[in-house]
LUMVOLO-242229 format. One line per field, with one value per residue (C-alpha): x, y, z; residue number from 1. Coordinates in steps of 0.1 Angstrom, whole numbers, plus 5000, padded with zeros to 4 digits. Layout:
<sites>
X <- c(X, ...)
Y <- c(Y, ...)
Z <- c(Z, ...)
num <- c(NUM, ...)
</sites>
This chain:
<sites>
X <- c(6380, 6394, 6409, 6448, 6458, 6487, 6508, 6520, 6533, 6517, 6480, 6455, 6416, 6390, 6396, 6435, 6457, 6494, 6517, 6528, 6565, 6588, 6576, 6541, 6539, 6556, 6535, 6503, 6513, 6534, 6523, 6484, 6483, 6458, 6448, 6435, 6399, 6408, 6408, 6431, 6426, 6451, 6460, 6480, 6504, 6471, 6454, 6428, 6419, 6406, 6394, 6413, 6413, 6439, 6454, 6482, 6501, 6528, 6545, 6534, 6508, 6483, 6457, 6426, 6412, 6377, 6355, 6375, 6366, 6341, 6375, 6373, 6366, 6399, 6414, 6408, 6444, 6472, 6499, 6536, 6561, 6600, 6613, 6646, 6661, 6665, 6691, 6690, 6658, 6634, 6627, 6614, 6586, 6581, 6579, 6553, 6532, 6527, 6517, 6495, 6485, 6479, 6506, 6512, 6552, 6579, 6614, 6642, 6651, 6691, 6692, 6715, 6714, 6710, 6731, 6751, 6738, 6736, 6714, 6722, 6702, 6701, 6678, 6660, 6652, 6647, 6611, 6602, 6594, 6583, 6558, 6546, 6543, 6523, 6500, 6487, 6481, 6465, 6442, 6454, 6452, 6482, 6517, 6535, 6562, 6592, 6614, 6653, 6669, 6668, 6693, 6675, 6684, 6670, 6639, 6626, 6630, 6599, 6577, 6562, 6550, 6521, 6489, 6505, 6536, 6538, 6567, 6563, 6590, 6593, 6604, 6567, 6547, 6520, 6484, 6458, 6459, 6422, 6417, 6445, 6452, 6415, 6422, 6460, 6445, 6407, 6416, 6448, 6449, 6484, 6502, 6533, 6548, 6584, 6596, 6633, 6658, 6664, 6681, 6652, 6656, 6682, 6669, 6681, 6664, 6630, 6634, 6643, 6612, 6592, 6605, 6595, 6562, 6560, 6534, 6557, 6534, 6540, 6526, 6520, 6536, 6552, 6584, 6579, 6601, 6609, 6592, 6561, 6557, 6548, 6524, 6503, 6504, 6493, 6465, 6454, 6451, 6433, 6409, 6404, 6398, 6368, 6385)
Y <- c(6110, 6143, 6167, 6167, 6191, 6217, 6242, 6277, 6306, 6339, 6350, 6345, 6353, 6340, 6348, 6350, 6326, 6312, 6293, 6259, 6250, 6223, 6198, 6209, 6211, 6177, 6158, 6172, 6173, 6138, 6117, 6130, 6133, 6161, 6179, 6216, 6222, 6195, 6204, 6206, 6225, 6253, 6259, 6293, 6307, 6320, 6285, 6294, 6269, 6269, 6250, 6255, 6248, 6237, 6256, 6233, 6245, 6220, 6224, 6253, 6249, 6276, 6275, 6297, 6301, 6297, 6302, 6296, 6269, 6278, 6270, 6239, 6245, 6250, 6215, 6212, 6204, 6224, 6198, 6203, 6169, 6169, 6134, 6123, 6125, 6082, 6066, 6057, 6071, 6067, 6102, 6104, 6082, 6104, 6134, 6120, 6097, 6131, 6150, 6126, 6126, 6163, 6175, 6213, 6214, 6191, 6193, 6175, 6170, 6156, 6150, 6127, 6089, 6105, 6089, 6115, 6122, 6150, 6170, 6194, 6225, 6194, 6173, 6198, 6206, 6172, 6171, 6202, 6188, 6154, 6171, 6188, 6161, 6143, 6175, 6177, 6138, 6137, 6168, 6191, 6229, 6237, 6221, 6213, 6233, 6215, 6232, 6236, 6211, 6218, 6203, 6186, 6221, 6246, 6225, 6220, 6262, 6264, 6242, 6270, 6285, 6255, 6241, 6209, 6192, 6151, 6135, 6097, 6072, 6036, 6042, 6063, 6051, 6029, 6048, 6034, 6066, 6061, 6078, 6103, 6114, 6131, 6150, 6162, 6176, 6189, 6225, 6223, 6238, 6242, 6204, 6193, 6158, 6151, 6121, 6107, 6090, 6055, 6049, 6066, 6098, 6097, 6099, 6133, 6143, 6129, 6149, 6176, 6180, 6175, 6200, 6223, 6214, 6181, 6154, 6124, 6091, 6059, 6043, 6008, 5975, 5971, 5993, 6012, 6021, 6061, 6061, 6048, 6062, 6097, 6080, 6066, 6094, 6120, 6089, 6092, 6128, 6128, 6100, 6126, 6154, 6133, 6133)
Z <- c(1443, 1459, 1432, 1437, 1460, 1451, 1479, 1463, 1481, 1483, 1487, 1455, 1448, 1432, 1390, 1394, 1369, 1383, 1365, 1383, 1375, 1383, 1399, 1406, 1367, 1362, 1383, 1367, 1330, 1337, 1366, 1365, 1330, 1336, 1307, 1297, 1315, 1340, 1382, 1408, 1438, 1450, 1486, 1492, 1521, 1544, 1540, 1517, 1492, 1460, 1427, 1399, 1358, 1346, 1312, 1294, 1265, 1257, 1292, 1302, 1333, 1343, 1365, 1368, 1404, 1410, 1442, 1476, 1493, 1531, 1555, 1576, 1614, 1633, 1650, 1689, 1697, 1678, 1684, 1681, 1682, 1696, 1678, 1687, 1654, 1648, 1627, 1589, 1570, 1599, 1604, 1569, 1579, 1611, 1592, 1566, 1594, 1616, 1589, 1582, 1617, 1621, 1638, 1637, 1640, 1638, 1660, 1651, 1688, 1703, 1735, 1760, 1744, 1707, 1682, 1664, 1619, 1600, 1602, 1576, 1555, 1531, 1558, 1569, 1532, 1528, 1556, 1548, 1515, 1528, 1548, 1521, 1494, 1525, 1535, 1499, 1496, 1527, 1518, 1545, 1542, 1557, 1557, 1591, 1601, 1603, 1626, 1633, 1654, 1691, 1719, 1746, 1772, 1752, 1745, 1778, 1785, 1756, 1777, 1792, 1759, 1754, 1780, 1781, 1773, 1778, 1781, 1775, 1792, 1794, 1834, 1840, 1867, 1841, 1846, 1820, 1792, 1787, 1824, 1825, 1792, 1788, 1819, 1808, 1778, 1789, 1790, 1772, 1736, 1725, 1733, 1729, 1729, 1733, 1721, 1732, 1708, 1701, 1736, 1752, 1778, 1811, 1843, 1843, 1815, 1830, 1861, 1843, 1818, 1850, 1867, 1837, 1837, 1817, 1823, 1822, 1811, 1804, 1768, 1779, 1789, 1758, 1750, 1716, 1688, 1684, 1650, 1668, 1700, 1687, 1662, 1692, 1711, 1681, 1674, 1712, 1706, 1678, 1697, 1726, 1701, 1684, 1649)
num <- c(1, 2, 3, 4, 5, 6, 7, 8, 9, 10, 11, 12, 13, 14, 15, 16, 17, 18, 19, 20, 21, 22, 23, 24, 25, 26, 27, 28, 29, 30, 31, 32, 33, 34, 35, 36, 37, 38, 39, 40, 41, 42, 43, 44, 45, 46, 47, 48, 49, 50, 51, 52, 53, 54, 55, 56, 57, 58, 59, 60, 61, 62, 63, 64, 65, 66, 67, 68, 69, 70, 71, 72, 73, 74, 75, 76, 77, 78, 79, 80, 81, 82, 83, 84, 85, 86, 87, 88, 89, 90, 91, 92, 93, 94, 95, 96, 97, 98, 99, 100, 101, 102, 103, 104, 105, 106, 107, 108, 109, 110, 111, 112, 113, 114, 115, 116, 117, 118, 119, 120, 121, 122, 123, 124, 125, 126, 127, 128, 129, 130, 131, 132, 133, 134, 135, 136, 137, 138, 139, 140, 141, 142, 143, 144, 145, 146, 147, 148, 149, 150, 151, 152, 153, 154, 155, 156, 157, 158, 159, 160, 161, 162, 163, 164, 165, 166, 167, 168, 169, 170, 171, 172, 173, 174, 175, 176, 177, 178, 179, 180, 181, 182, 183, 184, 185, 186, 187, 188, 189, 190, 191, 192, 193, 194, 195, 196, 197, 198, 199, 200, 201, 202, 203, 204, 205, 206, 207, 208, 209, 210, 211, 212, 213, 214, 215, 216, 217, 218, 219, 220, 221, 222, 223, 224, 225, 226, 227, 228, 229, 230, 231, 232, 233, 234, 235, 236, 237, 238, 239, 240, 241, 242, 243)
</sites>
């Protein structure tokens, strides 16, 4: 079994001692019931990763860095996802899924049909730490960004900034993925998938992410849930990547 896997912030070496607190240090002294000379491994803010020993004194946690791990080769595909933010507690199951997945970054996206919540520093907070919980269980060596909210408008003006942006809609001409998607995404490096709310993307909106560049596709016969659609289409990725 993989050692657990633990995110701090700032940039260590081999031979250097930190002190985990809250609830780093409660889940190993309480939920891991690690003890003194036990391993965990330590990922910092660059990426680099590390075994550690583990140091308990009552509940006092310290960890002593050993030799940094060789870094794993870079992914093919750095992907970024717009999700229409759903209703109820479903993005917290996007947010921990893509992590899961890969994904890179993470938009909170409204656009036309979006059902109005709150989407507070209190939400935000909330993924943020959802993605990192699911980044270290999933052994990832970095944690996805999650990014502020975005309205539909100012979203399509950062298409230009990636090598490929698809845009999947349940009104897309229906051309098996197998055959296109490779080609989309042969040359492409930096990708990014929008994803529309639970009442899906206008007309409007369609024509307008194509008119910025967007590769609108269809996913299929069947019309998908928002909390599934971007699962497929990071899966497909990944498929096309070879992971």
């Amino acid at each position: 079994m993989a050692a657990a896997r633990f995110f701090v912030e700032g940039v260590y070496g081999a031979g250097q001692t930190l002190t985990l607190a809250g609830d780093d240090a409660h889940k190993i002294v309480d939920v891991l019931r690690k003890r003194s000379g036990d391993t965990i491994q330590i990922v910092d803010s660059t990426a680099q990763r590390f075994e550690a020993t583990l140091e308990i004194v009552d509940r006092t946690v310290r960890a002593r860095l050993g030799e940094r791990f060789v870094p794993s080769a870079p992914e093919r595909f750095e992907i970024t996802v717009a999700q229409g933010v759903p209703k109820g507690q479903k993005m917290d199951f996007v947010v921990e899924k893509l992590t899961e997945l890969g994904a890179a970054t993470i938009v909170p996206l409204y656009s036309e049909r979006s059902v109005v919540v709150d989407t507070g520093s209190s939400k935000i907070d909330r993924w943020r730490r959802l993605a990192k919980t699911a980044a270290a269980q999933c052994g990832r060596d970095k944690i996805p960004e999650v990014a502020e909210p975005l309205e539909f408008q100012k979203l399509v003006e950062s298409f230009s900034d990636y090598d490929c942006v698809l845009f999947p809609w349940e009104l897309a001409e229906q051309v098996p993925l197998k055959t296109v998607l490779p080609e989309l995404v042969d040359s492409a490096r930096r990708i990014f998938v929008v994803i529309g709310p639970e009442g899906g993307f206008s007309h409007a909106e369609a024509e307008a992410a194509q008119r910025h560049g967007a590769h609108v596709i269809g996913l299929g016969t069947r019309i998908l849930r928002t909390e599934t659609a971007a699962l497929v289409v990071v899966a497909l990725l990944n498929y096309v990547a070879g992971v």
